[in-house]
C-alpha positions as a LaTeX table, in Angstrom:
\begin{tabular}{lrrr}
\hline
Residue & $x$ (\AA) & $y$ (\AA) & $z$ (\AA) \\
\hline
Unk1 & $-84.28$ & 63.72 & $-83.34$ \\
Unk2 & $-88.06$ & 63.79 & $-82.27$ \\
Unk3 & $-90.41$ & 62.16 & $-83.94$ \\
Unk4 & $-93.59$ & 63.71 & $-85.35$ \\
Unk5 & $-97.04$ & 62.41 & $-85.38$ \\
Unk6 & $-97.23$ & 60.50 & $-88.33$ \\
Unk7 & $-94.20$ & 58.51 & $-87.71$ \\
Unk8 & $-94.40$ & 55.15 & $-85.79$ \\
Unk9 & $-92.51$ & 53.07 & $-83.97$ \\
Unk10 & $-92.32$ & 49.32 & $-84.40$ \\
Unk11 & $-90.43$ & 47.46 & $-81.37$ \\
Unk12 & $-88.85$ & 43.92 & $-82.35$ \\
Unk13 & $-90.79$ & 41.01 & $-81.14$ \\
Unk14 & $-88.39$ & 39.53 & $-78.69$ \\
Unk15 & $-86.97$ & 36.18 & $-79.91$ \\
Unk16 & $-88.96$ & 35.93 & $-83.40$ \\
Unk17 & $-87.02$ & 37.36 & $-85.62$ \\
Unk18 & $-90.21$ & 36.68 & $-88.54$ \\
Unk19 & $-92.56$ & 39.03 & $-87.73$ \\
Unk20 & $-96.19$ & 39.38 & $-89.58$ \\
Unk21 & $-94.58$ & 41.33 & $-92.34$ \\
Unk22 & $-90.81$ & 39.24 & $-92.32$ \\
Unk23 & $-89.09$ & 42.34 & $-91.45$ \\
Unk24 & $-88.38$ & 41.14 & $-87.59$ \\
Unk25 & $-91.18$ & 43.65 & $-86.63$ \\
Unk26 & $-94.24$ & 42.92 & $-84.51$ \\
Unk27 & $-97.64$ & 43.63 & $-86.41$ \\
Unk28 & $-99.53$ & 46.74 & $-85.47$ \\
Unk29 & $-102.79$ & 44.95 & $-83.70$ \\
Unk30 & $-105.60$ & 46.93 & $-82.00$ \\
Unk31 & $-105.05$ & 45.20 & $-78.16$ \\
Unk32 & $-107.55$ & 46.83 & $-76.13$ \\
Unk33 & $-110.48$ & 44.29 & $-75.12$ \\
Unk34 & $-114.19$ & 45.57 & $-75.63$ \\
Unk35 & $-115.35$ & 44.74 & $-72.15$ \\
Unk36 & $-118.76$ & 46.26 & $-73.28$ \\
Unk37 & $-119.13$ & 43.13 & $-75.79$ \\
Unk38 & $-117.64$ & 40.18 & $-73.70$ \\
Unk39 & $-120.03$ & 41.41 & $-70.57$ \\
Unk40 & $-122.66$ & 41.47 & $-72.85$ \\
Unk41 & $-122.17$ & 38.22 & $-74.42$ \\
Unk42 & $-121.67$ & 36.67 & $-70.90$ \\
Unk43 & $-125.26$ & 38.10 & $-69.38$ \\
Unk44 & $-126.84$ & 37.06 & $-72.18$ \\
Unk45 & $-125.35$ & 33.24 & $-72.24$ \\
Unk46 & $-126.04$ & 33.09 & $-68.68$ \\
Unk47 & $-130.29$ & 34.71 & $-69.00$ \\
Unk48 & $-130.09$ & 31.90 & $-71.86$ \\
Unk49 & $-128.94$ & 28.97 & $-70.31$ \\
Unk50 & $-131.51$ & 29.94 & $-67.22$ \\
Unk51 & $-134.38$ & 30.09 & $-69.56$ \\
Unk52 & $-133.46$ & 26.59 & $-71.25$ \\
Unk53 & $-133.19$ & 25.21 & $-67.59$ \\
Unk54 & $-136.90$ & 26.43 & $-66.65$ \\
Unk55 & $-137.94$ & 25.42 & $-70.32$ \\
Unk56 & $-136.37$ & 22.00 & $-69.04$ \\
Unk57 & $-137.52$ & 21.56 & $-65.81$ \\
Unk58 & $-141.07$ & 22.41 & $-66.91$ \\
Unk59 & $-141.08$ & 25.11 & $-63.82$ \\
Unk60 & $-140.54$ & 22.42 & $-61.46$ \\
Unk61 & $-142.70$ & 19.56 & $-62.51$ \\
Unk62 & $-146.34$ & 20.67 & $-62.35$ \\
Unk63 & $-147.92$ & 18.50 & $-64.11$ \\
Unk64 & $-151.06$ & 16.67 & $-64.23$ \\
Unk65 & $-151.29$ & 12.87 & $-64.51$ \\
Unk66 & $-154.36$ & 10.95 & $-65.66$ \\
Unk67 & $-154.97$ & 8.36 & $-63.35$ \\
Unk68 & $-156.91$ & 4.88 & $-64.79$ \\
Unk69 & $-157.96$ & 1.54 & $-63.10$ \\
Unk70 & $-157.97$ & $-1.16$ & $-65.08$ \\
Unk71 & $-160.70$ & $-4.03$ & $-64.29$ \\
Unk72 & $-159.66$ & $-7.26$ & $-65.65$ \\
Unk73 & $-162.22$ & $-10.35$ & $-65.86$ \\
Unk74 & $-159.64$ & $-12.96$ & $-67.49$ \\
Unk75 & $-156.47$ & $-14.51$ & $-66.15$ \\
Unk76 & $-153.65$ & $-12.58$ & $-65.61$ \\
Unk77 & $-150.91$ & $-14.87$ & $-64.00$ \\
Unk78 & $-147.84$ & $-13.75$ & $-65.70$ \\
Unk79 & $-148.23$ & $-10.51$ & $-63.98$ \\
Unk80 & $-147.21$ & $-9.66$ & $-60.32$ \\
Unk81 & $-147.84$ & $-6.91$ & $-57.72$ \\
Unk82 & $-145.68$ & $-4.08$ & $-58.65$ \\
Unk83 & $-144.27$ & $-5.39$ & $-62.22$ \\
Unk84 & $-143.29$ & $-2.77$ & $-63.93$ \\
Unk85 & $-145.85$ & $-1.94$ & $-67.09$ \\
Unk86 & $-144.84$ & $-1.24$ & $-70.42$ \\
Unk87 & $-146.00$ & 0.11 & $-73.59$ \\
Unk88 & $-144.52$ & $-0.68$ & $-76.38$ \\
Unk89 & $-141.92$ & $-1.70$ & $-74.97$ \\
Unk90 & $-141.26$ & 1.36 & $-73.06$ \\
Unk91 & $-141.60$ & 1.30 & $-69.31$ \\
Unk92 & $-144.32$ & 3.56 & $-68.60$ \\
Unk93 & $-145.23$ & 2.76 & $-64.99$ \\
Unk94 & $-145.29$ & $-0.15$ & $-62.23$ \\
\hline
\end{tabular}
């Protein structure tokens, strides 16, 4: 007997007898993939992640450093040559 158009046909998910409706029936689900969406997502992720790594790197380190010399007409003899120097307790230099 042929089947028209508005009939459909449900095949039995093999070895799960409790299907999404508990008649031993798979579920009609839509299974194509939108490729459209997923490449989308992916170029914009990567253009993303490539911006935050420029953002990072500060477009490779071009910065400009103030330089000082300190003059120093008292003692100093708890420092030596190439101590490191810190500021507030943070290292800032040597």
């Amino acid at each position: 007997m042929p089947l028209t158009k508005s009939e459909k046909i449900l095949i039995p998910l093999s070895g799960n007898s409790s299907g999404a409706r508990g008649d031993g029936y798979g579920a009609e689900m839509e299974s194509r993939i939108h490729y459209t969406i997923v490449g989308l997502f992916v170029v914009l992720l990567l253009a993303g992640l490539t911006a935050f790594a420029f953002w990072l790197g500060k477009y490779g380190g071009k910065q400009e450093y103030g330089h000082y010399h300190v003059y120093i007409s008292e003692s100093v003899s708890g420092l030596s040559a190439d101590a490191s120097v810190k500021y507030r307790g943070i290292e800032v230099g040597t």
